[in-house]
VEXTI-611439 format. One record per residue (C-alpha): residue number from 1; x negated, y, z. Coordinates in pm, 1 decimal. Layout:
VEXTI-611439
<vopa nr="NUM" x="X" y="Y" z="Z"/>
...
end
This chain:
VEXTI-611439
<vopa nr="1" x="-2237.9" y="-421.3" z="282.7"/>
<vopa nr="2" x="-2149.0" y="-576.0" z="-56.0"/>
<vopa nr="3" x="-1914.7" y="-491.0" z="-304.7"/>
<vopa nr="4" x="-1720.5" y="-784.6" z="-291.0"/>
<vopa nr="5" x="-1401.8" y="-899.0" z="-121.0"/>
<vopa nr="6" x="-1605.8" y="-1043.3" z="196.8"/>
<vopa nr="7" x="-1630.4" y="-666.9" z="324.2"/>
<vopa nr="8" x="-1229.1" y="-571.5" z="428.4"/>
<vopa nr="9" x="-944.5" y="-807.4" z="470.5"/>
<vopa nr="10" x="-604.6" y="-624.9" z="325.1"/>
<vopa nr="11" x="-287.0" y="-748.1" z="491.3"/>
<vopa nr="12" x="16.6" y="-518.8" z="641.6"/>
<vopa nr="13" x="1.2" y="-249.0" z="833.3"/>
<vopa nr="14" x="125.7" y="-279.0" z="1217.1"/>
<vopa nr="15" x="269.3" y="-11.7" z="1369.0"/>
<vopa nr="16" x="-12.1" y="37.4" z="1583.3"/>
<vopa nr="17" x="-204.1" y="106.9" z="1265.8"/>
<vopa nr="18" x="55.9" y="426.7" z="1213.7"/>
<vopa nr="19" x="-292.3" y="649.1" z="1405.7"/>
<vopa nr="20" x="-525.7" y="521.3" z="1197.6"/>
<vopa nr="21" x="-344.5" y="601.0" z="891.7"/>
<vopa nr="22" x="-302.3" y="930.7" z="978.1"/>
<vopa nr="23" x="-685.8" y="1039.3" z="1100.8"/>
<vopa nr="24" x="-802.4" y="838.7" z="751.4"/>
<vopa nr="25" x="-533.8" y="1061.2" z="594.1"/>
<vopa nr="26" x="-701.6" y="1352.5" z="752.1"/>
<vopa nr="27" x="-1038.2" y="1262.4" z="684.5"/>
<vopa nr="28" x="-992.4" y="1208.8" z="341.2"/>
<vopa nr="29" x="-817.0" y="1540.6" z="287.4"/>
<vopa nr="30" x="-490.1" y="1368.6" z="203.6"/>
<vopa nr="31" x="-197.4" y="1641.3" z="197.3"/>
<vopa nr="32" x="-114.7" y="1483.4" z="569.0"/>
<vopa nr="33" x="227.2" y="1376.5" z="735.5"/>
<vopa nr="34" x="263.3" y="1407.0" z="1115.7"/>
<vopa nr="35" x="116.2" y="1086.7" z="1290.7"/>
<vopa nr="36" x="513.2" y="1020.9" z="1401.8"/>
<vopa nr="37" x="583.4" y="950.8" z="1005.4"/>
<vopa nr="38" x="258.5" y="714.5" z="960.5"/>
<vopa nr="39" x="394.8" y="494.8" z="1263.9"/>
<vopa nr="40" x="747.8" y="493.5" z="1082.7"/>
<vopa nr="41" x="570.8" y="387.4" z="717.2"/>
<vopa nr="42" x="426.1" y="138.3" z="930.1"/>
<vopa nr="43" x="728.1" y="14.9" z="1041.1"/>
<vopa nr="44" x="970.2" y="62.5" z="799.4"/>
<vopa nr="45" x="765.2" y="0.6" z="469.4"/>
<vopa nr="46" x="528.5" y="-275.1" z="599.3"/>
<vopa nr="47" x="620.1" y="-521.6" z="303.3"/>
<vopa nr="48" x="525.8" y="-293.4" z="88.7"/>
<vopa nr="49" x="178.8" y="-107.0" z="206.7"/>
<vopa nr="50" x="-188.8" y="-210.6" z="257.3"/>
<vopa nr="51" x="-429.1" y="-196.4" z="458.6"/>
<vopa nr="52" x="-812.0" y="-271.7" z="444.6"/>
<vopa nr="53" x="-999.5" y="-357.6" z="771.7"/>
<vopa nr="54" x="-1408.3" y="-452.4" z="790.2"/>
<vopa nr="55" x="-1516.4" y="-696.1" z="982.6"/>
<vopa nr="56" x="-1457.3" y="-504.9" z="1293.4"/>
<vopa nr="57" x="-1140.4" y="-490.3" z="1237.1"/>
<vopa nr="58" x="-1148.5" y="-97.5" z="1212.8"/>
<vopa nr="59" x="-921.9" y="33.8" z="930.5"/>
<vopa nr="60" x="-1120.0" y="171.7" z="605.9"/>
<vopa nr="61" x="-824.1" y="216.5" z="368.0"/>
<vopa nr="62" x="-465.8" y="219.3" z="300.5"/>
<vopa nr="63" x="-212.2" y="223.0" z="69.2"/>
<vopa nr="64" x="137.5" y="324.3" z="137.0"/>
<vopa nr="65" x="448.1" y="304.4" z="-99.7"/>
<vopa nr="66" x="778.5" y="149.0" z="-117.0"/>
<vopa nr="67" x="1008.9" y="-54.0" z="-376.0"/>
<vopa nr="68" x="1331.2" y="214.8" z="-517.8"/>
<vopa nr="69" x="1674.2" y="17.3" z="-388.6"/>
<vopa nr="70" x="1827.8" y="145.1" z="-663.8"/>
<vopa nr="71" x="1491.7" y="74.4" z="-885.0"/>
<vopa nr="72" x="1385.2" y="-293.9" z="-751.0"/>
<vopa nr="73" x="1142.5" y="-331.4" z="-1036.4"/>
<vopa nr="74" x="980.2" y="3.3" z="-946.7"/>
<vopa nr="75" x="717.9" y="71.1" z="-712.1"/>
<vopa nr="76" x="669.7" y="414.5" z="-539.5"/>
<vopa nr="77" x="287.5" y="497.2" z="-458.1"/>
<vopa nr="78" x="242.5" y="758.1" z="-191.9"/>
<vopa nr="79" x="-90.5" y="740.9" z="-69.3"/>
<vopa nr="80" x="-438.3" y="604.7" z="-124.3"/>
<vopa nr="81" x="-703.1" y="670.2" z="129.2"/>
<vopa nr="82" x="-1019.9" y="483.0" z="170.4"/>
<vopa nr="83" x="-1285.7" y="531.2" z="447.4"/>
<vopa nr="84" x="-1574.8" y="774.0" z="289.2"/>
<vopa nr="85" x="-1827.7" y="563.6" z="401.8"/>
<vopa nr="86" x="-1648.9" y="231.4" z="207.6"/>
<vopa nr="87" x="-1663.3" y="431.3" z="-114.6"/>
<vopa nr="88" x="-1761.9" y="329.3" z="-431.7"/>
<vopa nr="89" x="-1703.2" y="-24.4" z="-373.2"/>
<vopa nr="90" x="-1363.3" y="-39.0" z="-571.6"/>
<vopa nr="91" x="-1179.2" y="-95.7" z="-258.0"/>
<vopa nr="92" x="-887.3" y="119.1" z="-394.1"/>
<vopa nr="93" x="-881.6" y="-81.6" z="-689.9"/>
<vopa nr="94" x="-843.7" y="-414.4" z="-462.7"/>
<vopa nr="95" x="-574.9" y="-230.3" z="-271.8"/>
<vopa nr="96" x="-383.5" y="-87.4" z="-561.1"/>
<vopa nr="97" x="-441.8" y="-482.7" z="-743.8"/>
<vopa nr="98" x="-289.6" y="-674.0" z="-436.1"/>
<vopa nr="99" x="-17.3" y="-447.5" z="-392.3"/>
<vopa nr="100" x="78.6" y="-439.4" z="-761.4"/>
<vopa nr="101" x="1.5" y="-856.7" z="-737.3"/>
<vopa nr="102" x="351.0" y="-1105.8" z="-672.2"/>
<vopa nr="103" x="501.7" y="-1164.9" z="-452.4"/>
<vopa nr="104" x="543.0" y="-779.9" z="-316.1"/>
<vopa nr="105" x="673.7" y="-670.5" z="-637.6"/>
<vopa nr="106" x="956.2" y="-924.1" z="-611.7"/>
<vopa nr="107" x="1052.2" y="-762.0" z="-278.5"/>
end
């Protein structure tokens, strides 16, 4: 595959993607939540994550965080995992550039 956007599509999590997040996690030996807590960051901080599918639709990276209520203009990064086998293709970088991009940072 190419190093260009054409290889993942970011968009929001679901909550079904709350598994996923957690055996990437894993696999990229990420201090790991329990899977329970990846479904809830699914849910409950949606707006405000990432994640990067190929053109399977199988899930190759994520990035989780959230915007401080008593902070709005400051965004809390909690994890960054990306598939091993889609690294070195700056997909990090492309996660950590959309989610740092308007409008989530209004939100």
């Amino acid at each position: 595959m190419s190093s260009d956007d054409s290889d993942v599509t970011l968009e929001p999590p679901s909550l079904d993607d709350g598994r996923h997040l957690w055996q990437l996690a894993r696999g990229s030996g990420l201090d790991v939540n329990s899977p329970y807590a990846y479904v809830l960051w699914c849910r409950d901080f949606a707006a405000t994550s990432l994640v990067a599918r190929d053109d399977t639709g199988a899930l190759r990276g994520f990035v989780t965080g959230y915007v401080r209520p008593e902070a709005p203009d400051t965004y809390f990064l909690w994890q960054v995992a990306v598939d091993s086998a889609f690294r070195g293709r700056r997909l990090a970088r492309r996660m950590l550039d959309r989610i740092g991009s308007p409008p989530l940072r209004r939100r």
